[in-house]
Every structure is written in structure tokens, then in C-alpha cells.
DRENLO-287336 format. One record per atom (N, C-alpha, C): residue in one letter; z, y, x. Coordinates in steps of 0.1 Angstrom, whole numbers, padded with zeros to 4 digits, always signed. Example, Ala and Ser with C-alpha at 12.3 -4.5 7.8 and 13.67 -1.06 7.14 Angstrom:
<sites>
A+0078-0057+0132;A+0078-0045+0123;A+0078-0033+0132;S+0071-0022+0128;S+0071-0011+0137;S+0079+0000+0129;
</sites>
This chain:
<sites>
X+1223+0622+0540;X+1222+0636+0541;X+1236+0642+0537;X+1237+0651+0544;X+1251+0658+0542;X+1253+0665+0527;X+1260+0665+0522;X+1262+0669+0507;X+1266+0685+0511;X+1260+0699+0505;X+1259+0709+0505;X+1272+0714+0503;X+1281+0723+0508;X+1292+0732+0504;X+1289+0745+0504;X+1304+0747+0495;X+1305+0765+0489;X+1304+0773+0504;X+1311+0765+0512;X+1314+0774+0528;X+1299+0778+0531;X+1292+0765+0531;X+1274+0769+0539;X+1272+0778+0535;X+1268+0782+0518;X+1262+0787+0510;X+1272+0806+0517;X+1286+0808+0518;X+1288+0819+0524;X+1288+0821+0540;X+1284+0810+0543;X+1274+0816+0559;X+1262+0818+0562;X+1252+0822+0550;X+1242+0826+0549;X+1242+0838+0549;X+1244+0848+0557;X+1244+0863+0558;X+1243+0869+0550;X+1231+0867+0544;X+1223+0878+0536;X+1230+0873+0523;X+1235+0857+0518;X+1241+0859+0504;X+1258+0864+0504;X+1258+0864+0517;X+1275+0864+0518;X+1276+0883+0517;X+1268+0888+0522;X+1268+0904+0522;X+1266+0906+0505;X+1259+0896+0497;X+1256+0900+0484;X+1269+0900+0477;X+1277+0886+0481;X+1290+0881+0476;X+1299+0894+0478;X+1300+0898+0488;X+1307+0911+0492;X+1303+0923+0481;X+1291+0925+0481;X+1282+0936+0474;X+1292+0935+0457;X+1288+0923+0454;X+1291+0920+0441;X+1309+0924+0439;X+1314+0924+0450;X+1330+0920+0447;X+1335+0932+0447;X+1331+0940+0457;X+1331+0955+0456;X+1328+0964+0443;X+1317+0958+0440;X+1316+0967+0427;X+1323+0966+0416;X+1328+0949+0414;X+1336+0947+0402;X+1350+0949+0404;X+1353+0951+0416;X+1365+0957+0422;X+1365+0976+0417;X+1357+0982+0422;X+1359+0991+0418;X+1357+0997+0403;X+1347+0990+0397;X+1347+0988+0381;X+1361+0991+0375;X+1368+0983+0376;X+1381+0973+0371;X+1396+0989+0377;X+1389+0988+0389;X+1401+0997+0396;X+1398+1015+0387;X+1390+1017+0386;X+1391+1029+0382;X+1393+1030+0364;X+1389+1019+0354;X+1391+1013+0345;X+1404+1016+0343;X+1414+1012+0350;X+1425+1010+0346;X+1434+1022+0354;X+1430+1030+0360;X+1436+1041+0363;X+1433+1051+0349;X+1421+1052+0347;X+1419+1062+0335;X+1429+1054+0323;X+1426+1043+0321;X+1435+1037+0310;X+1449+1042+0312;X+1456+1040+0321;X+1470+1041+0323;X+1471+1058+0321;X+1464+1068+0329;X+1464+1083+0323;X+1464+1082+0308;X+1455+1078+0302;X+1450+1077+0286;X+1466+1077+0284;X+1472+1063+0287;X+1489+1059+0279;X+1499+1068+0282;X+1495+1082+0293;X+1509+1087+0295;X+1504+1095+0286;X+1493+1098+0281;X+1495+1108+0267;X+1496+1110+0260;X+1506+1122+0252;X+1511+1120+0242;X+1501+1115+0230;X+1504+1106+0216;X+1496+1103+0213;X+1495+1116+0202;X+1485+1113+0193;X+1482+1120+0179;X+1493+1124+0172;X+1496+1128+0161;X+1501+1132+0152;X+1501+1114+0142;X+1490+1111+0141;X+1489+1096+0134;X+1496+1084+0143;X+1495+1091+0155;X+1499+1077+0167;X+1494+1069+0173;X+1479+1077+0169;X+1471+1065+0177;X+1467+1076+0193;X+1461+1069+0201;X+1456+1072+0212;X+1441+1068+0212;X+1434+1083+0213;X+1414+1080+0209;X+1411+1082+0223;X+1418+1082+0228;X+1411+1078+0247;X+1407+1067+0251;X+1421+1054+0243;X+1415+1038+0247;X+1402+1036+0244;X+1399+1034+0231;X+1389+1025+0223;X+1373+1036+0236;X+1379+1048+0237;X+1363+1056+0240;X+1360+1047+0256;X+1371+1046+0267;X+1372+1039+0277;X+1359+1029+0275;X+1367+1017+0265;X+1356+1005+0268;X+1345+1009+0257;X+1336+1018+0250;X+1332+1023+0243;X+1319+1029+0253;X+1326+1042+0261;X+1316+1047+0274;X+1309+1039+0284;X+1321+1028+0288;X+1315+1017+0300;X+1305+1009+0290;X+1303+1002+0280;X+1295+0994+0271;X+1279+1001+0268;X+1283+1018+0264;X+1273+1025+0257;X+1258+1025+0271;X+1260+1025+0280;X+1247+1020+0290;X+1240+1011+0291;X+1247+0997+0289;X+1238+0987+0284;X+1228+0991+0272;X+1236+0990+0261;X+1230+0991+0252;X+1213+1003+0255;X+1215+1013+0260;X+1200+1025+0262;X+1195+1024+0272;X+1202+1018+0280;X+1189+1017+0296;X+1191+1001+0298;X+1197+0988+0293;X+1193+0979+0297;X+1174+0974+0296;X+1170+0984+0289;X+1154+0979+0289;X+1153+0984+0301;X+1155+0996+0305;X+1149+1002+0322;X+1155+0994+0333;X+1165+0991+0331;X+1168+0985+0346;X+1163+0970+0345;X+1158+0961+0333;X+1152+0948+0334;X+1138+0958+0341;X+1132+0964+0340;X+1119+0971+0340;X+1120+0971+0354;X+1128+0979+0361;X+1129+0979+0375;X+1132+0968+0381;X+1143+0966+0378;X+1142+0946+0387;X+1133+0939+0388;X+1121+0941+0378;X+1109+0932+0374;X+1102+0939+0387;X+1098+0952+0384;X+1084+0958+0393;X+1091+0961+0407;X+1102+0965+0408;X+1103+0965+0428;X+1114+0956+0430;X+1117+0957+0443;X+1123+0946+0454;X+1136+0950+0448;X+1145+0937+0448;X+1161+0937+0436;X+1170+0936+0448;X+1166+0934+0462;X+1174+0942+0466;X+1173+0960+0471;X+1161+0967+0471;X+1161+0980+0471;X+1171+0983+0457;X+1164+0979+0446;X+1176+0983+0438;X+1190+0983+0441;X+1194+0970+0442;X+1209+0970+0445;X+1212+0984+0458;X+1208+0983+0466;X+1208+0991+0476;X+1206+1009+0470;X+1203+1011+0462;X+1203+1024+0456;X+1211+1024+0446;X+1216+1014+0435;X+1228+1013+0427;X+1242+1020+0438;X+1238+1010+0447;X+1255+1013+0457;X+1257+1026+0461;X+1242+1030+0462;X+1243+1052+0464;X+1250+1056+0458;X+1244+1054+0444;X+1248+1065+0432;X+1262+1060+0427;X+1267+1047+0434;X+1284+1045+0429;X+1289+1054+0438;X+1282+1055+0450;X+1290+1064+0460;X+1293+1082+0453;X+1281+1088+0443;X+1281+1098+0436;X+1288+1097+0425;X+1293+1087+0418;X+1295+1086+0407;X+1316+1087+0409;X+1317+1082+0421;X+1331+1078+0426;X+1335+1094+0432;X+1327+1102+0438;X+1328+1115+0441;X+1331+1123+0430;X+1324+1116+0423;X+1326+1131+0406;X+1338+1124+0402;X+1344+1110+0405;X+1356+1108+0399;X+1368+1115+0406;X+1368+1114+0424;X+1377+1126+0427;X+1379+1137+0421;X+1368+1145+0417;X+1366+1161+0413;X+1373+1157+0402;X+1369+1148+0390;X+1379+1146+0379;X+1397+1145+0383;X+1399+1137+0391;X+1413+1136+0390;X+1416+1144+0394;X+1412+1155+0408;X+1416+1167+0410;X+1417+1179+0396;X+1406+1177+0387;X+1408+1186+0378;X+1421+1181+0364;X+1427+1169+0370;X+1434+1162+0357;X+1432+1166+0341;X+1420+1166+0339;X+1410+1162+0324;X+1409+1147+0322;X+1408+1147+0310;X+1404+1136+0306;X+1391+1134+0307;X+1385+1144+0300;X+1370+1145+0295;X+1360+1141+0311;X+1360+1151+0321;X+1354+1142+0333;X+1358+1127+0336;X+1372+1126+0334;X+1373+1107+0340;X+1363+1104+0328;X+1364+1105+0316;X+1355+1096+0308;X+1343+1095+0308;X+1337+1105+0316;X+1320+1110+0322;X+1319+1097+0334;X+1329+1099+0338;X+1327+1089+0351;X+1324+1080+0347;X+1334+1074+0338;X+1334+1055+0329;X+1324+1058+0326;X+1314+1064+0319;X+1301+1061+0317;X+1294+1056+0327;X+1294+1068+0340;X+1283+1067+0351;X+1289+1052+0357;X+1300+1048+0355;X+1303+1032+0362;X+1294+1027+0353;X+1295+1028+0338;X+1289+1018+0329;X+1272+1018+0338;X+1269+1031+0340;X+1251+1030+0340;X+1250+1025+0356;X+1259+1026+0363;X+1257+1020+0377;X+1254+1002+0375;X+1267+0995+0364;X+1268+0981+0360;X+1254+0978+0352;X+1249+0984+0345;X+1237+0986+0338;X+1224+0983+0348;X+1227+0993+0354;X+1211+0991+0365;X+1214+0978+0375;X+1229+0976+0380;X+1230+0965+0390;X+1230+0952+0382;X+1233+0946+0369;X+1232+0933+0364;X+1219+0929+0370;X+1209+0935+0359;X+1198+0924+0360;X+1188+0920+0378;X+1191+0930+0387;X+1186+0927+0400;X+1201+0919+0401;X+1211+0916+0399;X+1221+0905+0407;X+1216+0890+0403;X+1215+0895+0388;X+1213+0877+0385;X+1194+0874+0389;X+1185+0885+0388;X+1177+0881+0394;X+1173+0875+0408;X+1180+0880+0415;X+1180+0877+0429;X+1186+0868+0432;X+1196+0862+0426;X+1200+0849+0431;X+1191+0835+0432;X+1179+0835+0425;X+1169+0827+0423;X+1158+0832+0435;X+1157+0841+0437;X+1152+0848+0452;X+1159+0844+0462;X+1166+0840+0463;X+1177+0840+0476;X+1180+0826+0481;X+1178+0819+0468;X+1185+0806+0472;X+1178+0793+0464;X+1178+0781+0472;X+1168+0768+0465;X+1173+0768+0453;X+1165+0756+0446;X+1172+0756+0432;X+1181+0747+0432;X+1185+0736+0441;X+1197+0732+0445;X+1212+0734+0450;X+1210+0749+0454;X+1221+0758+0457;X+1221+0768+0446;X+1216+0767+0436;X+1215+0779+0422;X+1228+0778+0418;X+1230+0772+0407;X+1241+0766+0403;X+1253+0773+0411;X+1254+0764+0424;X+1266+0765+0431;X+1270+0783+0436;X+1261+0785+0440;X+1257+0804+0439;X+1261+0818+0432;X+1255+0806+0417;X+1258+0812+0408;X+1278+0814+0405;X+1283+0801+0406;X+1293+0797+0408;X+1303+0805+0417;X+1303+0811+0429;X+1306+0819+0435;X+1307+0828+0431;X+1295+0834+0427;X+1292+0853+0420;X+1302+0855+0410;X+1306+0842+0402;X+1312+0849+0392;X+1328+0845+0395;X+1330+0838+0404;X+1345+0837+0410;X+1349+0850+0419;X+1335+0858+0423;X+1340+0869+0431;X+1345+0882+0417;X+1335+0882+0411;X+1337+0889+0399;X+1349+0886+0388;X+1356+0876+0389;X+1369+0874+0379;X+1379+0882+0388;X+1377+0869+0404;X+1389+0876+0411;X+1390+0893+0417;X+1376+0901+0413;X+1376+0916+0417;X+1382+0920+0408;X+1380+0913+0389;X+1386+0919+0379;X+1402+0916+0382;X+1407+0904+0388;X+1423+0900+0387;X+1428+0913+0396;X+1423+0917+0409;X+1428+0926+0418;X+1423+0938+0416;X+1412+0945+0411;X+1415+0956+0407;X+1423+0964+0397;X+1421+0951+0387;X+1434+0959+0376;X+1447+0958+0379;X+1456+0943+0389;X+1464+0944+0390;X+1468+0959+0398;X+1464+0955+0413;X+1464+0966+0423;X+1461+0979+0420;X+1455+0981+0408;X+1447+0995+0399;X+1467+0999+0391;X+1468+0989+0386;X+1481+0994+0378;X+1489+0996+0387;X+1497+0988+0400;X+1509+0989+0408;X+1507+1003+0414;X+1492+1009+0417;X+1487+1021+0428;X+1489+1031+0419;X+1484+1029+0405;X+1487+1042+0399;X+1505+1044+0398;X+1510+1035+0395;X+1521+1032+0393;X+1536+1044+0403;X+1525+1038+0417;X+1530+1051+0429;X+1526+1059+0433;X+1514+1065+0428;X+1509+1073+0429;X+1500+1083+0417;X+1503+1084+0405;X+1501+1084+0399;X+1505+1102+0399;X+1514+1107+0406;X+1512+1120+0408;X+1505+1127+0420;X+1498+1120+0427;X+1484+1117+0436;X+1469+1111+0432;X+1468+1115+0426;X+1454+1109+0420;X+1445+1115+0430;X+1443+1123+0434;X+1435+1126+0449;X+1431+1114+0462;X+1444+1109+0458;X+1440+1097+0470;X+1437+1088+0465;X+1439+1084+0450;X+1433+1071+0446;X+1418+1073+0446;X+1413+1088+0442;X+1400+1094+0445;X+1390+1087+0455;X+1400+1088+0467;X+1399+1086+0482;X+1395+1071+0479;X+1406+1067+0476;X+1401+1047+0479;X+1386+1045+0471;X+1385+1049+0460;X+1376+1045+0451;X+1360+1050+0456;X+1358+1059+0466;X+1344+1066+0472;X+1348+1057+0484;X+1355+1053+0492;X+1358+1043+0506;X+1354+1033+0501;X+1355+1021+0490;X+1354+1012+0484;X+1338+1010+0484;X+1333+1024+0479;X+1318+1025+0472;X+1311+1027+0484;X+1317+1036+0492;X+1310+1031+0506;X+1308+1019+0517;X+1320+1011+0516;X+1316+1000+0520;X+1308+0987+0512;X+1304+0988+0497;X+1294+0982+0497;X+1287+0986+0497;X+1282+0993+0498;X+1267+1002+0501;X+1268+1000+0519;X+1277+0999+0522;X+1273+0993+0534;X+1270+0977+0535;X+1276+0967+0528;X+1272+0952+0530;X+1258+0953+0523;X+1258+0959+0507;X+1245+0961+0503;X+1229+0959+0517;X+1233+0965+0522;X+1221+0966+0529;X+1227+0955+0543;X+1230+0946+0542;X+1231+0932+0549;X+1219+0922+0535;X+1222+0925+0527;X+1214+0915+0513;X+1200+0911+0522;X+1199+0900+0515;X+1185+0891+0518;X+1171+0900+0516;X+1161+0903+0518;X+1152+0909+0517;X+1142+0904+0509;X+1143+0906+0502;X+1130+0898+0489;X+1121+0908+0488;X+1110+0903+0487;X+1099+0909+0481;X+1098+0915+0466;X+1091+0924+0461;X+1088+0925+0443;X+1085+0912+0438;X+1089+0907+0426;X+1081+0898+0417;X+1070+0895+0413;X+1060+0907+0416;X+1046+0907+0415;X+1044+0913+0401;X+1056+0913+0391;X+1049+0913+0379;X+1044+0927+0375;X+1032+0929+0364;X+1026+0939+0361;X+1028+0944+0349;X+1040+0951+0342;X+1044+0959+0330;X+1040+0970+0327;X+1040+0972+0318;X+1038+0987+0308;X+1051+0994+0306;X+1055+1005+0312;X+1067+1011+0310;X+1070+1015+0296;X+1083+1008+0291;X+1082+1005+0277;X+1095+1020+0274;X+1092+1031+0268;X+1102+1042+0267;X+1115+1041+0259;X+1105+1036+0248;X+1119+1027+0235;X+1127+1020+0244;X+1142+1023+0248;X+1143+1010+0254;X+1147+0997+0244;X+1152+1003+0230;X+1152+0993+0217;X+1138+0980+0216;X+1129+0987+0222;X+1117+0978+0222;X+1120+0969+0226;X+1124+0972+0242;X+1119+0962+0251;X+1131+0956+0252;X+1145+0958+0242;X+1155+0949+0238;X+1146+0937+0227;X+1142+0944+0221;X+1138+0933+0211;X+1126+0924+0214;X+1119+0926+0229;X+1109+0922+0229;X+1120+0908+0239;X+1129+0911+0245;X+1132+0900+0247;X+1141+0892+0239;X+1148+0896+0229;X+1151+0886+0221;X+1146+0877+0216;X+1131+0880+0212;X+1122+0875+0209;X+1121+0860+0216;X+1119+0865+0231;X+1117+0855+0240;X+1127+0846+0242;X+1141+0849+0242;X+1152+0840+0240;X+1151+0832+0230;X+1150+0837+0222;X+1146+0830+0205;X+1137+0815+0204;X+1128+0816+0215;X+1114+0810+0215;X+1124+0798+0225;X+1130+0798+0235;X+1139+0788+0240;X+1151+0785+0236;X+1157+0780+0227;X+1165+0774+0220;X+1177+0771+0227;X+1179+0763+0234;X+1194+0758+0248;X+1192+0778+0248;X+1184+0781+0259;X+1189+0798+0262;X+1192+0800+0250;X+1191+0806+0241;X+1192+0813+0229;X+1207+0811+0225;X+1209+0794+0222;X+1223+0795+0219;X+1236+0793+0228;X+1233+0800+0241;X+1241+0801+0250;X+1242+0814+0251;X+1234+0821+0253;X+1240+0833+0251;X+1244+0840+0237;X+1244+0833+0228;X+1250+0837+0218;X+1263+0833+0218;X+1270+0821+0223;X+1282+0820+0224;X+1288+0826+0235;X+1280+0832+0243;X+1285+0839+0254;X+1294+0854+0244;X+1276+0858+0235;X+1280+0870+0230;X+1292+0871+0218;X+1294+0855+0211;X+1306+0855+0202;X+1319+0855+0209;X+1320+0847+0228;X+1330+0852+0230;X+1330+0863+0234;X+1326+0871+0240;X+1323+0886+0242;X+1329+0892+0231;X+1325+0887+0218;X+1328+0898+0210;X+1345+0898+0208;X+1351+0883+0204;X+1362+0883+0207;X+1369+0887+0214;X+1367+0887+0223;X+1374+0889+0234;X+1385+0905+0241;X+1368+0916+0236;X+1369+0927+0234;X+1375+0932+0220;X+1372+0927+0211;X+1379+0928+0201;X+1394+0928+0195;X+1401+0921+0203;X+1416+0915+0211;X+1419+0924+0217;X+1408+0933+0229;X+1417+0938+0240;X+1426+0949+0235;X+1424+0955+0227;X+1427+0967+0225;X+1441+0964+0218;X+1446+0955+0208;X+1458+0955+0203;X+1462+0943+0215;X+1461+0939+0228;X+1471+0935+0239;X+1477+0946+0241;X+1466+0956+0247;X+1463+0965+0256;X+1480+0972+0249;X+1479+0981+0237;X+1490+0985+0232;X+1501+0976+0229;X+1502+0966+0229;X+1512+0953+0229;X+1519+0951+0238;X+1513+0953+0249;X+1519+0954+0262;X+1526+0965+0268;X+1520+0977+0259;X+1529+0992+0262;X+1539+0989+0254;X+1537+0986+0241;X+1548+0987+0231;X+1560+0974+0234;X+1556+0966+0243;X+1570+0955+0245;X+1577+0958+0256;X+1569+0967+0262;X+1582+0973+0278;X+1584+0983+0270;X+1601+0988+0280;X+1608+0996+0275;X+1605+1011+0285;X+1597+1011+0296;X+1596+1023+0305;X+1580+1020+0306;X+1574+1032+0311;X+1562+1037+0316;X+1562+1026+0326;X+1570+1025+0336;X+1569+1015+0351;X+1567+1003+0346;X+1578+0998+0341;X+1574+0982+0330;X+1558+0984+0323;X+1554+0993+0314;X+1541+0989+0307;X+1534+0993+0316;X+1528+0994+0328;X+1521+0998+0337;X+1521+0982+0346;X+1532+0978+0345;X+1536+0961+0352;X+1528+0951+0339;X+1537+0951+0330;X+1529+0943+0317;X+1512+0941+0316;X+1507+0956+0312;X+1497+0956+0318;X+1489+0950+0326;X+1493+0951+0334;X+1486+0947+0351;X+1485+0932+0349;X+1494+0922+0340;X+1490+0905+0336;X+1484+0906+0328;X+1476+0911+0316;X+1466+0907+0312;X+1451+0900+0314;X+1448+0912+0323;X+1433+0906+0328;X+1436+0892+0339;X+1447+0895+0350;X+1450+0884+0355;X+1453+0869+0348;X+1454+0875+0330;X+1459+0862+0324;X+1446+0854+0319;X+1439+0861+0318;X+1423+0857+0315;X+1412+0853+0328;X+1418+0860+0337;X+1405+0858+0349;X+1410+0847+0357;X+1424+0843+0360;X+1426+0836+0369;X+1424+0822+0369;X+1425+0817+0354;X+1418+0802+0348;X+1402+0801+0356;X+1392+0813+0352;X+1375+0812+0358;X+1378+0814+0371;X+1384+0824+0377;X+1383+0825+0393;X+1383+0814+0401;X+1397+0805+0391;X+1401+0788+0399;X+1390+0778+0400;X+1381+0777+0387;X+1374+0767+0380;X+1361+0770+0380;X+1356+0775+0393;X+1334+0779+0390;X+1331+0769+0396;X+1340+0760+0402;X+1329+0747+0407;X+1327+0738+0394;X+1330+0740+0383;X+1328+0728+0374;X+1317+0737+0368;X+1306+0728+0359;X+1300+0735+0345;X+1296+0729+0334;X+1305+0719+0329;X+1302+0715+0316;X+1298+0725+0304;X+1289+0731+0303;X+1286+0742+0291;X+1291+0738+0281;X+1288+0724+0269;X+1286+0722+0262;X+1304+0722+0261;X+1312+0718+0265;X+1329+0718+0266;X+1331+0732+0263;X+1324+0745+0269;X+1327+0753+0271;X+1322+0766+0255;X+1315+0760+0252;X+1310+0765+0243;X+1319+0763+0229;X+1322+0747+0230;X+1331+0747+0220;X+1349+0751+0218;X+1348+0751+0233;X+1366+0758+0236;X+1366+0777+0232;X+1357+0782+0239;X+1356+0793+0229;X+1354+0797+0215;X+1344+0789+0205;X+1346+0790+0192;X+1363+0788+0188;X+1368+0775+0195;X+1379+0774+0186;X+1389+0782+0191;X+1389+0789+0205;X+1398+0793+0213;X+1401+0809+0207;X+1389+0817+0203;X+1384+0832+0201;X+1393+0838+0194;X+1392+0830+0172;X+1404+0832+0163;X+1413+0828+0168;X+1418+0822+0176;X+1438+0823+0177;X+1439+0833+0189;X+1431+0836+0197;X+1433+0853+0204;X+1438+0857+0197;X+1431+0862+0187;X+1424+0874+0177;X+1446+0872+0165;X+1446+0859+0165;X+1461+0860+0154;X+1470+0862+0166;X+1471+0859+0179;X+1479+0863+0186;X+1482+0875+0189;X+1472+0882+0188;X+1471+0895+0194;X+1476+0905+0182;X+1481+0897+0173;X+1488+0904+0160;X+1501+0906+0160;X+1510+0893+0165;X+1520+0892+0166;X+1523+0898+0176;X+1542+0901+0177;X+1547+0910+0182;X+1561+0904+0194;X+1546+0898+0203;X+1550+0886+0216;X+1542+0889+0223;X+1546+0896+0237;X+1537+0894+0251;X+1534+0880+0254;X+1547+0873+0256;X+1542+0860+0262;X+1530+0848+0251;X+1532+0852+0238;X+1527+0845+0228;X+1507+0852+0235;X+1509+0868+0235;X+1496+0871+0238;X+1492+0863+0250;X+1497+0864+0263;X+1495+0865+0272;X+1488+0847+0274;X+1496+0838+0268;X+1492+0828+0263;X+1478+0822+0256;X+1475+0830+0247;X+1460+0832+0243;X+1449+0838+0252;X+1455+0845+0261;X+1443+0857+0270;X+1439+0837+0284;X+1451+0834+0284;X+1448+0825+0295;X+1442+0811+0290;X+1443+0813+0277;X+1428+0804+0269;X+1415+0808+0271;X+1417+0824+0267;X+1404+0826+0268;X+1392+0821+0287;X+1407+0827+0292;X+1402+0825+0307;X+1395+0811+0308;X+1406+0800+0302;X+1401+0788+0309;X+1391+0779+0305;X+1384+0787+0294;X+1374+0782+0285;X+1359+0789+0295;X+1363+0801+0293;X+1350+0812+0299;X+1349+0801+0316;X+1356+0793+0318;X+1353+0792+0334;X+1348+0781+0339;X+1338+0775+0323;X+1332+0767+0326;X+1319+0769+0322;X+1313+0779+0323;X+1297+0784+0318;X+1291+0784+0325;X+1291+0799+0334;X+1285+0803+0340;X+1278+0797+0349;X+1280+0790+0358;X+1276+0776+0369;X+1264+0773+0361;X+1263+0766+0349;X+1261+0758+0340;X+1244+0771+0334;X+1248+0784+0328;X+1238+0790+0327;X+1228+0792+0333;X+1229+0794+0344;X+1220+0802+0359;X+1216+0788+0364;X+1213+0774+0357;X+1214+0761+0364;X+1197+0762+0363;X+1188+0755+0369;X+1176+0757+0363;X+1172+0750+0356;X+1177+0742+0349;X+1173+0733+0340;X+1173+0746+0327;X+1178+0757+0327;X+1176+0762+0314;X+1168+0774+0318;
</sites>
């Protein structure tokens, strides 16, 4: 028997329109991310010198997990995960409209309303993406599936921030049109969106839980109770925490070692490429157990790099982190766990 490929797996219509779905949105995630970031750096800072626009950026996009991830596991569970997805891609289409109206009003305060409404679009679309993948595909093609999703997802993060920084870069006294690209974007997955596979509801029967703190803790619980899951996503979440933890003294490391706005806007733009491009290359492999320990040891020397006063020294550490992260994921979503 013929041994299965990545190609088959994107001539399957319905996952290949999801592949699309997915790429688009972390594309546009990433792209508007880093337009507001780059406005944030042209302004002047404080009186102390700091800039309270960064830290609120990744602060607003985070703050929706945390209060509606109970509701959107809730929905994924009780209706069809691809109607969800298919109504997520609406409301990016609204959410990318209020971002024109912002950059036409050049405030800060609306772009950072927006970064929220991305956060709660990412919020509601997680748990129907990784649900559906087990909907969609044998458990022999899981793994490899899985594997894909998150190579489309590094490489949307490599090319929207790059292409997010060079665009603002020239246009950055046009924010109207970057407006433009970012609702064009949201409308074309909302258009592949509705190519997605057609799954049925889960069947399952819940109690709408209002706390959404509950029904956080009601699944921890459950992680807890499976041990492999449990301590996988804990190392997921210690590199997570590192990781974000770092970004913010790159993020100014890389303004502060160019000498012009056009340079730190270029500098910039290699960061996330310096971290995503290692997992983009590497989702066919998934030794977890490799992966888990290259992160613990890989996280602290970010974290001392990101002190010192070296791009390349940073930039060095971010492509550790990359090449560690890009052997999990495959490995997670496998069904043996």
C-alpha cells in the first residue's frame, strides 16, 4: 500500500479550504499586530521612557482567552465546528472594518479595541480548529494534519509580520489602505471558510456554564486526571510563558539597535521570522519528548539574551526557541494522547 503524503492530505477540498481558513486568519492576526505595534513605536514615549501601548497590545489580544475560552469550548462542543468557524470569519470581516474606521481616525485607543476583537475572534476560532481536525480526518492522517495546521500558522506568523512591517514601512502615511488589505484578507477566508468539511455537532449535552473561570477549572481538572496530556501542555505553557516574556525587551532591542525608524521597522520584521521559520521547516517530525526538554533548557538563555545589548546575540536565541517549538505539535494532536 501506498504510504500516505502531505500533498494527498491538501487535495482533500474540504481540509485544504480549512488549511487556507487557518492561514488567513493567522495571517491577518500577525498583520495587523504589527501595524498597531509599529504606530505604538512612532510615539513619542513617556516622560519615564517607557511606551504603555506595547505591553497593552499583547495584553488585549491574550485578555479573551482567558473570559470566553469557557464559551467557545461550549460552542464547539454543542454545534457543528465548522458553522462556527464559518461565523468566526463574519465577525473578522466586522472586526477588520472597525480597524479601517480606527486607522482613519489615527487613535490609538480604537486600534487597541480592535486587538481585542482579533483576540476574541482567536478565542472563539481555537477550540472548533483543533476540534475538527479529528472530524475531518482518520486517525492515521491526524498527526500529519495536525502537522500542516501549524506550519500554515508559523509561516502566516513569518509573512504577516514580515510583510506587516515592510507595508507599514510604505505606507505608513496611508493606513486607509492597509485598512483595505486587512477586510480583503478577512473576506477571503470567509470565503474558503465555507469550502470546510461539513461535520455534524458532537452530540454532546452541557449545561451552559456562565463562570467562565468554572468551566476553566472544570477542565483542568480533567487534564490533571491524564498525566502525558497534563505535562504537555504544561511545557507548552512554560514555553509560552517564556517566550512572551522575552518578547517585549527584543521587541525594544531591536528599535534601540537601528539607527532610523526604516531600520527598526526592518530589524523588527526578523524576529518572529527568527522563531517561526525553524517550526514552519520541521512539522513533519514529532519527537515530543526532544521537544519538551529543548525548551526547558532553551527558555532561560532567551530570557539572558534578551538582556544583552546584541541583535544578533537576540536573534540567535528567538531561532532556538523556533527550533525547539517545531517538534510538538505533530506529536500533541497524535491520538495516542
Amino acid at each position: 500500500m501506498a504510504e500516505n503524503r502531505y500533498i494527498d492530505l491538501l487535495k482533500n477540498r474540504g481540509f485544504f479550504c480549512f488549511f487556507c481558513t487557518q492561514f488567513l486568519g493567522a495571517f491577518n492576526d500577525n498583520f495587523y499586530k504589527i501595524i498597531v505595534t509599529l504606530v505604538a513605536l512612532d510615539l513619542p514615549a513617556t516622560a519615564s521612557g517607557a511606551n504603555p501601548y506595547i505591553p497593552l497590545i499583547g495584553g488585549l489580544f491574550i485578555l479573551p482567552f482567558l473570559l470566553f475560552s469557557g464559551y467557545a469550548g461550549y460552542l464547539a462542543d454543542i454545534h457543528s465546528k465548522r458553522t462556527i468557524l464559518v461565523g468566526v470569519k463574519i465577525f473578522e470581516i466586522f472586526a477588520m472594518s472597525f480597524g479601517l474606521v480606527a486607522f482613519f481616525l489615527d487613535r490609538m485607543e480604537p486600534m487597541l479595541a480592535v486587538v481585542f476583537l482579533m483576540g476574541l475572534h482567536s478565542t472563539f476560532f481555537s477550540p472548533a480548529k483543533y476540534g475538527i481536525l479529528p472530524e475531518m480526518l482518520p486517525d492515521k492522517d491526524l498527526a500529519r494534519g495536525n502537522g500542516l495546521l501549524e506550519m500554515s500558522t508559523f509561516l502566516a506568523i513569518i509573512l504577516g509580520t514580515s510583510l506587516g512591517g515592510a507595508i507599514y514601512e510604505a505606507w505608513k502615511d496611508r493606513l486607509g489602505w492597509i485598512g483595505v488589505i486587512l477586510i480583503a484578507i478577512a473576506a477571503l477566508g470567509t470565503l474558503t471558510s465555507l469550502g470546510i468539511t461539513k461535520v455534524p455537532p458532537s452530540g454532546a449535552s452541557k449545561k451552559f456554564i456562565l463562570n467562565p473561570f468554572k468551566e476553566f477549572w472544570k477542565g483542568a481538572k480533567m487534564l490533571y486526571a491524564d498525566q502525558p496530556l497534563w505535562l504537555t501542555v504544561m511545557g507548552i505553557s512554560y514555553f509560552g510563558f517564556w517566550a512572551r516574556s522575552s518578547k517585549w525587551s527584543y521587541l525594544y532591542l531591536g528599535k534601540k539597535s537601528c539607527s532610523s525608524a526604516k531600520r527598526a521597522s526592518d530589524c523588527y520584521g526578523l524576529l518572529p521570522p527568527s522563531a517561526s521559520a525553524p517550526a514552519a521547516l520541521r512539522r513533519d517530525v514529532c519527537p515530543a519528548t526532544r521537544s519538551n526538554w529543548g525548551w526547558f533548557l532553551s527558555a532561560p538563555w532567551a530570557w539572558e539574551y534578551s538582556q544583552w545589548d546584541s541583535l544578533p546575540h537576540s536573534l540567535r536565541s528567538i531561532w532556538r526557541h523556533g527550533h525547539w517549538s517545531s517538534w510538538d505539535s505533530p506529536a500533541v494532536s497524535s491520538p495516542s494522547l
